[in-house]
The first five atom37 places (N, CA, C, CB, O) and aatype in JSON, in Angstrom:
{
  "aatype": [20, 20, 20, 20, 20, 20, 20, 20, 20, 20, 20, 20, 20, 20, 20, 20, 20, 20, 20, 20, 20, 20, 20, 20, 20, 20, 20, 20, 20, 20, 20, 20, 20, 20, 20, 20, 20, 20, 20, 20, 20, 20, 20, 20, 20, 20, 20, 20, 20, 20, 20, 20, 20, 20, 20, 20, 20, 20, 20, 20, 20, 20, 20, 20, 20, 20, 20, 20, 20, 20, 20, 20, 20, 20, 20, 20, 20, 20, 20, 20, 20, 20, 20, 20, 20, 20, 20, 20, 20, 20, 20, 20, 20, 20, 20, 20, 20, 20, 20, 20, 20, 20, 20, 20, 20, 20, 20, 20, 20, 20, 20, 20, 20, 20, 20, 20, 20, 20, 20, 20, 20, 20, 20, 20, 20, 20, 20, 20, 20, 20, 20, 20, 20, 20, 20, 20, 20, 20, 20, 20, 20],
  "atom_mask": [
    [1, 1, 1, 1, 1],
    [1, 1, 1, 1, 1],
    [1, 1, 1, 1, 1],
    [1, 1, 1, 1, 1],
    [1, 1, 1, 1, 1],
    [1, 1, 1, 1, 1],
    [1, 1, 1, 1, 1],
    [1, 1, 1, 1, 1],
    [1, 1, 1, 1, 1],
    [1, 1, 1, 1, 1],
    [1, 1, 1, 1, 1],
    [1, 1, 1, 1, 1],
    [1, 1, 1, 1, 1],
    [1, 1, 1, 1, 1],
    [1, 1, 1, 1, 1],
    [1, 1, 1, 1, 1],
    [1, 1, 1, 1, 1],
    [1, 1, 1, 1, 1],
    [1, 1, 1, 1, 1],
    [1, 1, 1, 1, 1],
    [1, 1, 1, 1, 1],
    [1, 1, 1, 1, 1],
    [1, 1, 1, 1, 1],
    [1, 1, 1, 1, 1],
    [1, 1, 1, 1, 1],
    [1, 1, 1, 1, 1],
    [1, 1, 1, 1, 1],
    [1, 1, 1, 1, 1],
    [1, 1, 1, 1, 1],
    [1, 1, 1, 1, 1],
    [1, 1, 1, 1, 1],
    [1, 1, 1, 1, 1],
    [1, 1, 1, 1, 1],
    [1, 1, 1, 1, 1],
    [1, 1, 1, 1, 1],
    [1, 1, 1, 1, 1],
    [1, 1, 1, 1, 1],
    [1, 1, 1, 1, 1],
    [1, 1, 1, 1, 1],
    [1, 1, 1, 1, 1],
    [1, 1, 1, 1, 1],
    [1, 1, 1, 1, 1],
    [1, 1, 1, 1, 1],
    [1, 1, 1, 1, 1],
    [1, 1, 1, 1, 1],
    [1, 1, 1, 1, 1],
    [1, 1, 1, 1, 1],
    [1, 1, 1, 1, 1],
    [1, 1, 1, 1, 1],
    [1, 1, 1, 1, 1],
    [1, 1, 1, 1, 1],
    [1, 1, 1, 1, 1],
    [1, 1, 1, 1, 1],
    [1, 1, 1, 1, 1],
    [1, 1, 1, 1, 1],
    [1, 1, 1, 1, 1],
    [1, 1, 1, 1, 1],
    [1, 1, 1, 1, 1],
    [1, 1, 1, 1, 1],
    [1, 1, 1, 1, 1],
    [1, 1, 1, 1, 1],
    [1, 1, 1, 1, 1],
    [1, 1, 1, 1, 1],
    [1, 1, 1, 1, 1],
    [1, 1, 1, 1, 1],
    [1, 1, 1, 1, 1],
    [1, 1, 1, 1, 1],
    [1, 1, 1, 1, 1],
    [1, 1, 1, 1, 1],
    [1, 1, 1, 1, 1],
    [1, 1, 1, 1, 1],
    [1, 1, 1, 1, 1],
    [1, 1, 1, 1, 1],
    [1, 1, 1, 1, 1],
    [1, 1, 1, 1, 1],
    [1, 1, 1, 1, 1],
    [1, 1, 1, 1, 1],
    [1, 1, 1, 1, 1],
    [1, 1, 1, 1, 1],
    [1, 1, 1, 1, 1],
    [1, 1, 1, 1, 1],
    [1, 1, 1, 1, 1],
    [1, 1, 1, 1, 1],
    [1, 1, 1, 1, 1],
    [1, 1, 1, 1, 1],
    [1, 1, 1, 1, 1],
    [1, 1, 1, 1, 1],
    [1, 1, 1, 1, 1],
    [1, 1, 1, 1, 1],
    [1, 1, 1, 1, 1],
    [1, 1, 1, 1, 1],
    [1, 1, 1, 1, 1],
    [1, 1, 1, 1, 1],
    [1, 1, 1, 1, 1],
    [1, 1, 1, 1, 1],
    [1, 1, 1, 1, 1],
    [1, 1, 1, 1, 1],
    [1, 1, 1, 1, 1],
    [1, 1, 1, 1, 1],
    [1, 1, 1, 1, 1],
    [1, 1, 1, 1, 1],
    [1, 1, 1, 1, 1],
    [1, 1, 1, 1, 1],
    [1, 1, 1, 1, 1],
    [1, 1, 1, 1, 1],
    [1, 1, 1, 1, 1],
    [1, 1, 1, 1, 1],
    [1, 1, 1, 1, 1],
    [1, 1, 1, 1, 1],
    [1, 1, 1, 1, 1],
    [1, 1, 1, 1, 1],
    [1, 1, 1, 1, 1],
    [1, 1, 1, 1, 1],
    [1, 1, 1, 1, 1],
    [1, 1, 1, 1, 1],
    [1, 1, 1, 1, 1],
    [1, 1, 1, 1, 1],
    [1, 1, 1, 1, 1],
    [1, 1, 1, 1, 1],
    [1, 1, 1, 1, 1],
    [1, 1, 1, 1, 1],
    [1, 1, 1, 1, 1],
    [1, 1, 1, 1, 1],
    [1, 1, 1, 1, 1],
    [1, 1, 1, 1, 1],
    [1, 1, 1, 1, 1],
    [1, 1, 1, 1, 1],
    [1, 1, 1, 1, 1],
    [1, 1, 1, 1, 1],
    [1, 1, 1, 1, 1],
    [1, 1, 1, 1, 1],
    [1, 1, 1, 1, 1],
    [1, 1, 1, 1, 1],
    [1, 1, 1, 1, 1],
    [1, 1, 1, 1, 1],
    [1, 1, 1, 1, 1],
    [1, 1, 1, 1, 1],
    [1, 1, 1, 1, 1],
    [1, 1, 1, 1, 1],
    [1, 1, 1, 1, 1],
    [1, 1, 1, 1, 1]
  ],
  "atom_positions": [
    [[34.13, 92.29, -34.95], [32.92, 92.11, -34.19], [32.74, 93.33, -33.31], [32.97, 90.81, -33.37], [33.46, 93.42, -32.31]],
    [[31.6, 94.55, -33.64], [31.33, 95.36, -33.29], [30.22, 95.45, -32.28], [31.31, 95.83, -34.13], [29.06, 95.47, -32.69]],
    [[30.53, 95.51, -30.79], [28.59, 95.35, -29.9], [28.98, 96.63, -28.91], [28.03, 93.24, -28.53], [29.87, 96.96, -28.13]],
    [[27.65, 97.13, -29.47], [28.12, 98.45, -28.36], [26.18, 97.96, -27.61], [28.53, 100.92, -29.48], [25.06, 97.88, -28.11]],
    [[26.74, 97.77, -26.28], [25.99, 97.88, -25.81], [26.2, 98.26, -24.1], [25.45, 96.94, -26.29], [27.2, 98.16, -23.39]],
    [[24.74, 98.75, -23.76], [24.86, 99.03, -22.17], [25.18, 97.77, -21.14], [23.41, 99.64, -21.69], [24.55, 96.7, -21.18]],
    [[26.35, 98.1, -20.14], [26.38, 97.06, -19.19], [26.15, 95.87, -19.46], [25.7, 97.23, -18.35], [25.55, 95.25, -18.58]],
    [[26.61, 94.95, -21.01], [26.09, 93.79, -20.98], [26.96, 92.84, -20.44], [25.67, 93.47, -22.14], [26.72, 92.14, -19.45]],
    [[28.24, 92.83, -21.29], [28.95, 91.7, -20.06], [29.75, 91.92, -19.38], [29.54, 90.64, -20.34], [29.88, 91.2, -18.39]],
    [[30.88, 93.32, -19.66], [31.35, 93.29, -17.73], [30.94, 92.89, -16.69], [31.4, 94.23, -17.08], [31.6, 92.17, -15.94]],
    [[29.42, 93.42, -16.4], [29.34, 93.14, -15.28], [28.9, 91.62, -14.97], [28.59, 94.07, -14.81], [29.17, 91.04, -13.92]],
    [[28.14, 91.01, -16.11], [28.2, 89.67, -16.19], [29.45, 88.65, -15.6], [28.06, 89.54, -17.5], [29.46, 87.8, -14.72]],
    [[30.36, 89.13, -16.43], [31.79, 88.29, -15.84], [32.34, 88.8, -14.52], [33.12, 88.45, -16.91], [33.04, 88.02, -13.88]],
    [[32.11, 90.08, -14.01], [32.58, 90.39, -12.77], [31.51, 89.68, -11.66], [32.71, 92.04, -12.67], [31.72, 89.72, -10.45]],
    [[30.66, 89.2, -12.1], [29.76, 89.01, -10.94], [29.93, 87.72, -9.77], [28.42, 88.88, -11.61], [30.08, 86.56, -10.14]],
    [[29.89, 87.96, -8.86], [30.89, 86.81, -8.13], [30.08, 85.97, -8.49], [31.29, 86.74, -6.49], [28.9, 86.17, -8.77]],
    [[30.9, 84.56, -8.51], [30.55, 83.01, -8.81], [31.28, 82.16, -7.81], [31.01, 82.51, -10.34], [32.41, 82.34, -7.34]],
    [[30.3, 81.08, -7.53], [30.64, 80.11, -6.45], [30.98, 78.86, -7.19], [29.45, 79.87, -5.38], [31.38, 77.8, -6.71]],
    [[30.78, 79.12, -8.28], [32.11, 77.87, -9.35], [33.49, 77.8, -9.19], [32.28, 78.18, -10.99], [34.15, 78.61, -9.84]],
    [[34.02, 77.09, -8.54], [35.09, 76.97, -8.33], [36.34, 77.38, -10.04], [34.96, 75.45, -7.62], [37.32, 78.08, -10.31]],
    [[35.57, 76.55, -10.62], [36.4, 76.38, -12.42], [36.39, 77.6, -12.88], [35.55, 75.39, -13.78], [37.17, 77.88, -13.79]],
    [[35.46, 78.61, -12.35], [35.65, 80.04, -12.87], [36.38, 81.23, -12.55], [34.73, 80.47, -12.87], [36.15, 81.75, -11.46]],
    [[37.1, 81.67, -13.21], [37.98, 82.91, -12.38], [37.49, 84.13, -12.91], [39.72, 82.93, -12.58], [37.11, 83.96, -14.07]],
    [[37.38, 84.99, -12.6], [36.62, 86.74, -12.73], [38.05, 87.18, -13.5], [36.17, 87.93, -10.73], [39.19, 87.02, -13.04]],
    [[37.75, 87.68, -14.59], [38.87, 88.85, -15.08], [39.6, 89.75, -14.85], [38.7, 89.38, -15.59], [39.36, 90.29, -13.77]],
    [[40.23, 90.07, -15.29], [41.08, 91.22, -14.51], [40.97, 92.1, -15.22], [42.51, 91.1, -14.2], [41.53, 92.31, -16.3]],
    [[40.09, 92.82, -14.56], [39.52, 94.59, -15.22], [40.89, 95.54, -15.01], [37.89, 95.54, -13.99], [41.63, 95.76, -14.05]],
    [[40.86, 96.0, -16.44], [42.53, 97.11, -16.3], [41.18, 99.01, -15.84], [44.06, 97.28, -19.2], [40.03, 98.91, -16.28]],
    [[41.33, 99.59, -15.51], [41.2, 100.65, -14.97], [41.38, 101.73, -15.53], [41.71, 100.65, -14.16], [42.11, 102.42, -14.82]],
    [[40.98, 102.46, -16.84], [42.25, 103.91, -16.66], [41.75, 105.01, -16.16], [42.94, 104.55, -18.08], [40.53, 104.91, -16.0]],
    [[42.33, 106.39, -15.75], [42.06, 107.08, -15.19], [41.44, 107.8, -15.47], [42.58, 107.32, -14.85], [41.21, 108.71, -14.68]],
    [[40.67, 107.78, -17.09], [39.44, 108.94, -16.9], [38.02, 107.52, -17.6], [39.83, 111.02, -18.37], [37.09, 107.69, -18.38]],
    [[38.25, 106.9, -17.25], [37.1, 105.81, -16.49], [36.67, 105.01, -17.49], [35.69, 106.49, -15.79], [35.47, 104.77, -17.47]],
    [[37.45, 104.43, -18.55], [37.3, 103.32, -18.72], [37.6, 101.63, -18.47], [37.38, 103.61, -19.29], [38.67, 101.25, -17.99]],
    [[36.72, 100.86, -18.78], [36.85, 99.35, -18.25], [37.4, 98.41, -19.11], [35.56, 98.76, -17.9], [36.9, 98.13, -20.2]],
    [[38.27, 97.99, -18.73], [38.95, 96.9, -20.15], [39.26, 95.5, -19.37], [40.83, 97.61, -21.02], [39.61, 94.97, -18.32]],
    [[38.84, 95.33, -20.69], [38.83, 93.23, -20.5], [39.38, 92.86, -21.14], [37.7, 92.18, -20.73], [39.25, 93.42, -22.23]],
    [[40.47, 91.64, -21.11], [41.1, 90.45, -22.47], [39.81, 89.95, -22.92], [42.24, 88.85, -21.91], [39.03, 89.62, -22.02]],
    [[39.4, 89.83, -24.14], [38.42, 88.61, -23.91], [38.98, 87.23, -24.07], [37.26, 88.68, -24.89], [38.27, 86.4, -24.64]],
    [[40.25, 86.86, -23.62], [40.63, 85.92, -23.68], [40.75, 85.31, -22.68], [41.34, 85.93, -24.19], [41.11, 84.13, -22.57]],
    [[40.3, 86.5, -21.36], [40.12, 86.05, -20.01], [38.87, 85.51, -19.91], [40.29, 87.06, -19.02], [38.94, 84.67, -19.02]],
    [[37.82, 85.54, -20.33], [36.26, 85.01, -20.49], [36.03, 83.93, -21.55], [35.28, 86.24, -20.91], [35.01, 83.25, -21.5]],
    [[36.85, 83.77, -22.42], [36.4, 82.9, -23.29], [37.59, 81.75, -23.61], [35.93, 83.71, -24.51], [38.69, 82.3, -23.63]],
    [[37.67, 80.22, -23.89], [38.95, 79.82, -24.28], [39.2, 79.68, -25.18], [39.35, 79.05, -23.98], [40.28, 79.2, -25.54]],
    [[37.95, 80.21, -26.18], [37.82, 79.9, -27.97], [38.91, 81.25, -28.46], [35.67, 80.17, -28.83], [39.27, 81.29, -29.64]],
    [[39.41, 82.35, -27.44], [40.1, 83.63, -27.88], [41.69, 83.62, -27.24], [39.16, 85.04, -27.27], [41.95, 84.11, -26.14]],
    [[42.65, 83.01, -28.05], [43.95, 83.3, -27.95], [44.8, 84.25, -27.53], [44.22, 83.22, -28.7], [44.94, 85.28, -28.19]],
    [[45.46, 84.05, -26.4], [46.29, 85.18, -26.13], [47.88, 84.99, -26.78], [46.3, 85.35, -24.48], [48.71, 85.72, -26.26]],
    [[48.33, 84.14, -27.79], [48.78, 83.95, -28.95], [49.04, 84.83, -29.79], [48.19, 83.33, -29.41], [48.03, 85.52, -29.93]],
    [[50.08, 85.29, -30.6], [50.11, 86.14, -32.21], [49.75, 87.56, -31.39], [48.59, 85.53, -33.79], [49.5, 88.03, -30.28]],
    [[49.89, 87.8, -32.52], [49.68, 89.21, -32.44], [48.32, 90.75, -32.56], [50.45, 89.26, -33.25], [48.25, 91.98, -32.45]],
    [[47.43, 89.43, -32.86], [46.03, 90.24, -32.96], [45.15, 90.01, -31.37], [44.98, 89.47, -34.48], [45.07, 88.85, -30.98]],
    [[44.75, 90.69, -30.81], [44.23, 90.76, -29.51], [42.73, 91.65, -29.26], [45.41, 91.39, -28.7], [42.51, 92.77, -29.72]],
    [[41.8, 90.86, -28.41], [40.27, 91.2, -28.36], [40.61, 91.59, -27.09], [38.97, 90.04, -28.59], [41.44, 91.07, -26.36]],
    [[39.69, 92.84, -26.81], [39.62, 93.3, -25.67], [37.88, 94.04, -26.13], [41.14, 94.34, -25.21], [37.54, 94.49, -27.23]],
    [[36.84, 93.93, -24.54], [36.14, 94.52, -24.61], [36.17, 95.64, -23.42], [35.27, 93.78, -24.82], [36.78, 95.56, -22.36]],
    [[35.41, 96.6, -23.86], [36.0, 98.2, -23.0], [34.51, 98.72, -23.08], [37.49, 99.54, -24.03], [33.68, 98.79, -23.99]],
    [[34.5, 99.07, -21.69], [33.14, 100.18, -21.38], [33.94, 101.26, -21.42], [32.16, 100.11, -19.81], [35.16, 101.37, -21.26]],
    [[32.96, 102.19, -21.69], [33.53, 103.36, -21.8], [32.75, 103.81, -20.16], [33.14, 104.27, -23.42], [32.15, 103.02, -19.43]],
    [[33.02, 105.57, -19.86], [32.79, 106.06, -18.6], [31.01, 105.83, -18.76], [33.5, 107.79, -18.33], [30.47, 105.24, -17.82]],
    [[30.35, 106.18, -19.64], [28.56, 106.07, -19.85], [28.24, 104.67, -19.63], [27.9, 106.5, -21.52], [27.1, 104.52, -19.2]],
    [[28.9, 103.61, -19.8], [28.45, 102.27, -19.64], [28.47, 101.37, -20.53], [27.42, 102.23, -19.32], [28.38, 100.16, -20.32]],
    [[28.63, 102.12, -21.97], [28.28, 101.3, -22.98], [29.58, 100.46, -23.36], [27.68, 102.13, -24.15], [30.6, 101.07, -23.03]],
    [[29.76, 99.57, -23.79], [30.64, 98.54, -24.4], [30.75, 98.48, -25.72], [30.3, 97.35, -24.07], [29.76, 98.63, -26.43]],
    [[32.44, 98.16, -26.44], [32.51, 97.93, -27.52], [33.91, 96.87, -27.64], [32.46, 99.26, -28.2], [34.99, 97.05, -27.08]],
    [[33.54, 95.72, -28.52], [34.47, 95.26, -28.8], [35.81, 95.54, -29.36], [34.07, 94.77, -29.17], [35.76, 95.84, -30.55]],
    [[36.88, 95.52, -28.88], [38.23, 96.46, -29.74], [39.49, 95.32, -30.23], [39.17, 97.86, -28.38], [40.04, 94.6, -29.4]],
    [[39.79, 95.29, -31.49], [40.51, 94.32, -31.65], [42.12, 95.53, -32.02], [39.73, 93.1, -32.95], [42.13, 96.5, -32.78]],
    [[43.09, 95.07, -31.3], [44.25, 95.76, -31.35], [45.42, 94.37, -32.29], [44.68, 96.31, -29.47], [45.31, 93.15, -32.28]],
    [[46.34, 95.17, -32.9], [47.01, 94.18, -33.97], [48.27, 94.94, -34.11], [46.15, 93.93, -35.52], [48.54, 96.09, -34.47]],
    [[49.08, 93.69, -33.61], [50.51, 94.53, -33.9], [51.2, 94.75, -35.2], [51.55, 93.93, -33.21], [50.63, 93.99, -35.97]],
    [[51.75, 95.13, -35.58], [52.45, 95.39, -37.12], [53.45, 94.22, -37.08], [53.34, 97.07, -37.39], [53.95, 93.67, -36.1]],
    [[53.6, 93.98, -38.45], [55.05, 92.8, -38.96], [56.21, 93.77, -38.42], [55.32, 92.41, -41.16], [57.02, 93.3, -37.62]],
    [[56.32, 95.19, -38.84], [57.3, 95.71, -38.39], [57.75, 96.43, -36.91], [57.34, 96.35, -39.2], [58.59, 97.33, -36.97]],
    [[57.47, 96.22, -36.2], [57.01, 95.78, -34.91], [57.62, 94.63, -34.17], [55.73, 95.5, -35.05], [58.5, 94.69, -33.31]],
    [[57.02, 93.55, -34.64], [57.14, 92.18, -34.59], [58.82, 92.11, -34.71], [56.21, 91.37, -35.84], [59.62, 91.75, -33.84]],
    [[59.04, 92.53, -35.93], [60.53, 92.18, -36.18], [61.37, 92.68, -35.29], [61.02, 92.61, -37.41], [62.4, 92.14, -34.87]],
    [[60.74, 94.13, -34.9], [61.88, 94.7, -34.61], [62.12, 94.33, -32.67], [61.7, 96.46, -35.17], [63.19, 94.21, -32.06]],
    [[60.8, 94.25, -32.17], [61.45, 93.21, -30.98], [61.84, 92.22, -30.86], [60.98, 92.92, -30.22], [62.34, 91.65, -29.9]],
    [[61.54, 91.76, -32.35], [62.44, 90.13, -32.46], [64.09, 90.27, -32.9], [61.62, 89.0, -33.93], [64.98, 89.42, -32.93]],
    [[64.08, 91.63, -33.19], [65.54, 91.61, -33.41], [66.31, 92.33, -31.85], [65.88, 92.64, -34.99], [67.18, 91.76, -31.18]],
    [[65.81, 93.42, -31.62], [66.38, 93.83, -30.07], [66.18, 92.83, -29.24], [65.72, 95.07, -29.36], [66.96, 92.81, -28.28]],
    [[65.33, 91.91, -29.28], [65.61, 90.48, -28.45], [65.96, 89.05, -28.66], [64.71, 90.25, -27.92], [65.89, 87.97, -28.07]],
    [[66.37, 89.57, -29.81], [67.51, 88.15, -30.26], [66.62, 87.17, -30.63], [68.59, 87.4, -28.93], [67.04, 86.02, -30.72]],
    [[65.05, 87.51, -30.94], [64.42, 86.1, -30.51], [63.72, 85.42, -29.64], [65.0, 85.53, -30.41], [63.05, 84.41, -29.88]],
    [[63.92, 86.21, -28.15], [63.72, 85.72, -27.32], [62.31, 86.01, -26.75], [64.68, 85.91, -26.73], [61.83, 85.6, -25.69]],
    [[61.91, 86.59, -27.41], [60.06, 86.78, -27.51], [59.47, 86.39, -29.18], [59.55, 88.85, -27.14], [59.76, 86.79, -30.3]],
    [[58.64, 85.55, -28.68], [58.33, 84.38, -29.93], [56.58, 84.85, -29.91], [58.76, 82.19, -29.36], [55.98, 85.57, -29.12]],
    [[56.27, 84.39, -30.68], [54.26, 84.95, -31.0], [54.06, 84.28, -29.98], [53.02, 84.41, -32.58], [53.36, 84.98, -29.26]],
    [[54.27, 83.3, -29.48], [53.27, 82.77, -28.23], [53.97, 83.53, -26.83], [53.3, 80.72, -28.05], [54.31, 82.82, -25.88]],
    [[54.11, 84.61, -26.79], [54.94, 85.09, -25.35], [53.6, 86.17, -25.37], [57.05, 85.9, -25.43], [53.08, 86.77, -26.3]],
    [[53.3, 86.14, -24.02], [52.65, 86.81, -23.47], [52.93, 88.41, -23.49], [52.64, 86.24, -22.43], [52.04, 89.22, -23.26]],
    [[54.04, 88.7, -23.74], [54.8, 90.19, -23.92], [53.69, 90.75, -25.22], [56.91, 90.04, -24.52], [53.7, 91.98, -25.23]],
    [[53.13, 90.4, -25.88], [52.23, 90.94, -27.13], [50.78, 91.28, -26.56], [52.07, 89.72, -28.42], [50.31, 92.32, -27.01]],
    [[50.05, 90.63, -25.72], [49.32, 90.86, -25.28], [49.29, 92.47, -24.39], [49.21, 89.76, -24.84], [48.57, 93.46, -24.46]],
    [[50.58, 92.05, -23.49], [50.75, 93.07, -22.87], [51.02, 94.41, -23.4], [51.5, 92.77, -22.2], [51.0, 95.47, -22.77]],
    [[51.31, 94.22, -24.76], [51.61, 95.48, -25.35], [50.5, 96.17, -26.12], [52.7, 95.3, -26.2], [50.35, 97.38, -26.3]],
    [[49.69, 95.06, -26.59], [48.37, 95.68, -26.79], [47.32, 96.43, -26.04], [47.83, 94.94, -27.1], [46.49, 97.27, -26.4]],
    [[47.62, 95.85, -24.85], [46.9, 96.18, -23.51], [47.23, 97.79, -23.58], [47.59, 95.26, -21.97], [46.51, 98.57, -24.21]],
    [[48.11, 98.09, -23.02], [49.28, 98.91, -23.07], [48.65, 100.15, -23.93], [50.66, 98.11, -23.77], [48.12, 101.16, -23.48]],
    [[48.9, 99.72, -25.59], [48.68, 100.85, -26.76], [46.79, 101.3, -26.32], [48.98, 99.9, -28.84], [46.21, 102.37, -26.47]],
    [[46.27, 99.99, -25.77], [44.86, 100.27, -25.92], [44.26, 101.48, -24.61], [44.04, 98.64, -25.81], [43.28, 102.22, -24.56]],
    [[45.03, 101.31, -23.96], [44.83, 102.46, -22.37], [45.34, 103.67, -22.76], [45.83, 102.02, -20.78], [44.95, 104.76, -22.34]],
    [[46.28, 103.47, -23.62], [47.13, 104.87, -24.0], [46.54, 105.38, -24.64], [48.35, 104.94, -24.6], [46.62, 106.61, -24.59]],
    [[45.44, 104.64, -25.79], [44.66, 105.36, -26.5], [43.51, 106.03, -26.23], [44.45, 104.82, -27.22], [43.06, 106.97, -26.88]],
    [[42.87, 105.35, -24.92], [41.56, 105.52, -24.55], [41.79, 106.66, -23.57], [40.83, 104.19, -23.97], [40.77, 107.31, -23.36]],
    [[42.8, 107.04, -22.97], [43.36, 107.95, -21.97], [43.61, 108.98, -23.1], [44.75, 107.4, -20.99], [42.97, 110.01, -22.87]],
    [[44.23, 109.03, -24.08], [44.4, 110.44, -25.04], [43.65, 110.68, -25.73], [45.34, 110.64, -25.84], [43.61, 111.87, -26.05]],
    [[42.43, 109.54, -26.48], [41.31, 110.33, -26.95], [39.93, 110.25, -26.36], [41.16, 110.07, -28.22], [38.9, 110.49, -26.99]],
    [[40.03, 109.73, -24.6], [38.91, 109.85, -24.66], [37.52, 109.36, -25.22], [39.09, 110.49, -24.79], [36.4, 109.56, -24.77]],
    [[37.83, 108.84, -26.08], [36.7, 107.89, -26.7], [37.45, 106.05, -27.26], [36.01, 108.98, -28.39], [38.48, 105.41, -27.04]],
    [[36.53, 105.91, -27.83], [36.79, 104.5, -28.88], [37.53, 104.71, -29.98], [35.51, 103.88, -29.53], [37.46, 105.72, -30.68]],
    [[38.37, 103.61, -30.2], [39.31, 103.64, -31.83], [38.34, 103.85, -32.67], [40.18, 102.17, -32.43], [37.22, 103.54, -32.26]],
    [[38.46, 104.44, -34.1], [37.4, 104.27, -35.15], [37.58, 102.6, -35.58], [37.67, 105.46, -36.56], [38.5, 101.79, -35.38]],
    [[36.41, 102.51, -36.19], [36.03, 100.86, -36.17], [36.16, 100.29, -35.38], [36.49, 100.05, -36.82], [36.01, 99.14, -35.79]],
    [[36.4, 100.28, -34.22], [36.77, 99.59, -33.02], [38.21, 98.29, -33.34], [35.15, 98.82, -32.47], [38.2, 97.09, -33.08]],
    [[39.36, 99.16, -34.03], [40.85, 98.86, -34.32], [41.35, 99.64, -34.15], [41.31, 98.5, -35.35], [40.88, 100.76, -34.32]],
    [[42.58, 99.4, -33.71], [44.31, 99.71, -33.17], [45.06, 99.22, -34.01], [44.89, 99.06, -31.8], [44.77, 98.03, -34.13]],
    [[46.04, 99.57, -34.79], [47.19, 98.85, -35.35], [48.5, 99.64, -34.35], [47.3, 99.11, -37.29], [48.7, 100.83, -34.13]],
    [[49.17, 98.55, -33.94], [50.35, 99.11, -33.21], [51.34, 99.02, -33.96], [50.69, 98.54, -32.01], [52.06, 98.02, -34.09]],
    [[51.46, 100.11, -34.54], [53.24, 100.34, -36.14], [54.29, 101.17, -35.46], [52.81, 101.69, -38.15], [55.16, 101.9, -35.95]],
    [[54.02, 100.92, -34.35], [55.7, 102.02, -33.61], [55.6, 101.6, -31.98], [55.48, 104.52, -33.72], [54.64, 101.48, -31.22]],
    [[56.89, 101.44, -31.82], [56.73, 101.19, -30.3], [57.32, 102.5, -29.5], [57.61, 99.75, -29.84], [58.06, 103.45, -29.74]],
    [[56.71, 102.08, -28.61], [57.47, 103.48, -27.54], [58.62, 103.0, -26.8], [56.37, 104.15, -26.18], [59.22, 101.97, -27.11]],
    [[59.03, 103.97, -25.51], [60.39, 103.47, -25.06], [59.99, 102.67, -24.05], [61.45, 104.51, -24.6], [60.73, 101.8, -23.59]],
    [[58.61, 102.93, -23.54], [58.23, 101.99, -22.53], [58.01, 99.9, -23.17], [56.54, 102.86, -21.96], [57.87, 98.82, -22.6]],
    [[58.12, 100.36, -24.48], [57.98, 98.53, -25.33], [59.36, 98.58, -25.13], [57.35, 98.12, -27.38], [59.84, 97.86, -24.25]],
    [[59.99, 99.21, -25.71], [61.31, 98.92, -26.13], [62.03, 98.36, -24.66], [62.05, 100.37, -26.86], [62.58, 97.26, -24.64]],
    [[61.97, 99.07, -23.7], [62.43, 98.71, -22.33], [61.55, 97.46, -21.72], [62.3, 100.04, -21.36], [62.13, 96.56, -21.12]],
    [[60.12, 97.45, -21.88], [60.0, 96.03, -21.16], [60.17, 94.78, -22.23], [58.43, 95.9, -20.39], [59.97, 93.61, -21.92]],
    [[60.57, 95.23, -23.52], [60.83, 93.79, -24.58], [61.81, 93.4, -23.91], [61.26, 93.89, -26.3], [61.8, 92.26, -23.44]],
    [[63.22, 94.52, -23.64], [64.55, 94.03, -23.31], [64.41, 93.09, -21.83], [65.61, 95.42, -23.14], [65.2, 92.18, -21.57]],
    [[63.48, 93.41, -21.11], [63.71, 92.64, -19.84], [62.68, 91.52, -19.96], [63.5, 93.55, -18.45], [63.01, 90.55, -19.27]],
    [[61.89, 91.41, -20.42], [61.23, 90.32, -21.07], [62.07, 89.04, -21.07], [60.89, 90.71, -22.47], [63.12, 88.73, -21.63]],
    [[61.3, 88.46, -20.31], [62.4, 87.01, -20.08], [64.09, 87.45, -19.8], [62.4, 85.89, -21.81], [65.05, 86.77, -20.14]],
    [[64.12, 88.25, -19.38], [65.47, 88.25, -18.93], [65.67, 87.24, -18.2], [65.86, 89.32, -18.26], [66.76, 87.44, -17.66]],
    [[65.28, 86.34, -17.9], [65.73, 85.15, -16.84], [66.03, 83.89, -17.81], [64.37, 84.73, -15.59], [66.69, 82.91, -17.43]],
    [[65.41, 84.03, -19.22], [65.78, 82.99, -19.96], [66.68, 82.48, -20.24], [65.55, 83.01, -20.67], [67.62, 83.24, -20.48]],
    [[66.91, 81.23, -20.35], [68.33, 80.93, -21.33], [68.88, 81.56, -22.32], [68.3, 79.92, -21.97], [68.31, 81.65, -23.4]],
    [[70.22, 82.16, -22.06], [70.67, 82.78, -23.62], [71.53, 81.37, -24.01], [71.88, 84.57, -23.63], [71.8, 80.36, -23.37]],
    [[71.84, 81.83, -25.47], [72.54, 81.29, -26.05], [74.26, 81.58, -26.3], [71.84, 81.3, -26.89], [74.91, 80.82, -27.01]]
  ]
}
């Protein structure tokens, strides 16, 4: 799902609300000025679950595009093997890593993924180090 458009819903969802049931998103920031959203923070029909993840992103001009980021099986495995397990598809640690690949990308090229996709097929040392502490408080076995 591809929408490039001007200012349509960032600022929609940032806009204060006196609904109690509603909470405003948490806009990630990067430093040469783009806006990123979960859309799983705006919507409850979008899973922060598995390994495929929606995020919508203004760029510095205003315009918006939907970006779907997707982690690799090999990937998957391999923090499931440096962590014994202990990060499962429903752990929030996947999200965060998408988050993550998607700032890193928008910070080094400056623009949008082509097609508006990410596949994440390699981790860096910064995954590799927060997989390991990732639930470090959990029960081992």
């Amino acid at each position: 799902m591809l929408m490039l458009n001007p200012k349509a819903r960032i600022d929609e969802w940032l806009k204060p609300d006196s609904s109690p049931a509603r909470q405003r998103p948490i806009e990630v920031q990067t430093e040469n000025g783009f806006a990123i959203i979960r859309l799983a923070d705006v919507t409850r029909s979008v899973s922060i679950e598995g390994t495929r993840h929606y995020f919508i992103v203004r760029d510095p001009n205003g315009y918006e595009l939907d970006i779907t980021v997707d982690i690799s099986d090999a990937v998957i495995a391999e923090v499931r093997r440096r962590c014994r397990g202990r990060i499962t598809l429903a752990s929030s640690f996947w999200i965060n890593c998408a988050e993550r690949h998607l700032t890193d990308y928008l910070w080094e090229h400056e623009d949008y993924p082509p097609d508006g996709w990410i596949t994440v097929d390699q981790l860096t040392l910064e995954d590799m180090e927060l997989a390991r502490r990732w639930n470090c408080d959990a029960k081992k076995d």
